[in-house]
C-alpha positions in Angstrom: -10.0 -20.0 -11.2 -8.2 -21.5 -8.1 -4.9 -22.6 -10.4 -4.8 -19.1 -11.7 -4.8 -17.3 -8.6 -2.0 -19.9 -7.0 0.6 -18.5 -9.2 2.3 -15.2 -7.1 2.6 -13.0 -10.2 -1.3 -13.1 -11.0 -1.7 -11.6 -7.3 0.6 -9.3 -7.1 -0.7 -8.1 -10.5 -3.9 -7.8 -9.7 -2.4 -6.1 -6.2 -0.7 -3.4 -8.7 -4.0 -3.0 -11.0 -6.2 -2.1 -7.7 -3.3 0.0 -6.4 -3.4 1.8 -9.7 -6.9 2.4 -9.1 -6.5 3.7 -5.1 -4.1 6.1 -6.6 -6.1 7.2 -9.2 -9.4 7.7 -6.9 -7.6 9.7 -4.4 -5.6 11.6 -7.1 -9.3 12.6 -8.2 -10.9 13.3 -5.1 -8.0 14.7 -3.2 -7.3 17.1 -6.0 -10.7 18.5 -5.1 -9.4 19.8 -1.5 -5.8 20.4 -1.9 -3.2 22.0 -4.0 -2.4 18.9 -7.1 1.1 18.6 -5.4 -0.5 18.0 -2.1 -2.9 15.6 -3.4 -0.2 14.0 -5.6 1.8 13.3 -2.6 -1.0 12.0 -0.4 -2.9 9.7 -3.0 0.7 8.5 -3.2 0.9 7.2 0.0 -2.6 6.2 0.3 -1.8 3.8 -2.4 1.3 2.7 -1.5 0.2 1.4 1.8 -2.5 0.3 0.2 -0.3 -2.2 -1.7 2.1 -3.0 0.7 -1.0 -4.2 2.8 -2.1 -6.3 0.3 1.1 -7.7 -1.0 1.4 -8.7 2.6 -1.6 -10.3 3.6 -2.5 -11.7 -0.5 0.5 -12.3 -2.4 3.3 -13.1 -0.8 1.8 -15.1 2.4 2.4 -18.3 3.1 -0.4 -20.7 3.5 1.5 -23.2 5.0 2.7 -21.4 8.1 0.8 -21.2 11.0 -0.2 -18.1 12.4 1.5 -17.6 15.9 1.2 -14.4 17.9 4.6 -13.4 17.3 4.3 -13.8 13.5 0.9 -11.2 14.1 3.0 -8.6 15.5 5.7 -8.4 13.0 4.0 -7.3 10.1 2.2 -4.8 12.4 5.9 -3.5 13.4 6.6 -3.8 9.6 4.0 -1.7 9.0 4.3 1.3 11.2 8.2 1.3 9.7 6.9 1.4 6.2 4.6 4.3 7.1 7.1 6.2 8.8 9.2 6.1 5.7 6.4 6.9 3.7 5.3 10.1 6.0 9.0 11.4 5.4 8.5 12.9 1.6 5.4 14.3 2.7 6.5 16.2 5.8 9.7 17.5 3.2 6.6 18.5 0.8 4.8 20.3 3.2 8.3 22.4 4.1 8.7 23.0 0.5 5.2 24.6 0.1 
């Protein structure tokens, strides 16, 4: 089970089936609450962070390197970035509606 889950493409597959799932479970439970635009737009991003985290910290780390402080932060600064971008869309939704 090890030698299957060393190859990146069987993680970042498995990353995409369980984002596929995140979107699909907010989708569903959003849609409840909100307008299906609204809730489209939000499970978006829920599972599009979602992924990014886990593409980050599961598929495309790098055992070998050793985890400084420095290294710690970056991906936290990475982060907020991506979810700025991400918030963009949604704020242009919101003035659309």
């Amino acid at each position: 089970m090890n030698l299957i889950f060393k190859h990146t493409f069987v993680r970042f597959a498995i990353v995409g089936g369980a984002g596929f799932l995140v979107d699909l479970a907010s989708m569903l439970l959003l849609s409840i609450w909100l307008p299906h635009i609204v809730a489209r737009g939000f499970a978006f991003w829920v599972a599009a962070s979602s992924n990014w985290w886990w593409n980050r910290t599961i598929t495309f780390t790098d055992p070998k390197q050793e985890k400084k402080a420095t290294a710690k932060r970056l991906p936290l600064c990475n982060g907020c970035n991506f979810l700025a971008a991400l918030l963009l869309p949604l704020c242009l939704i919101g003035v659309a509606i």
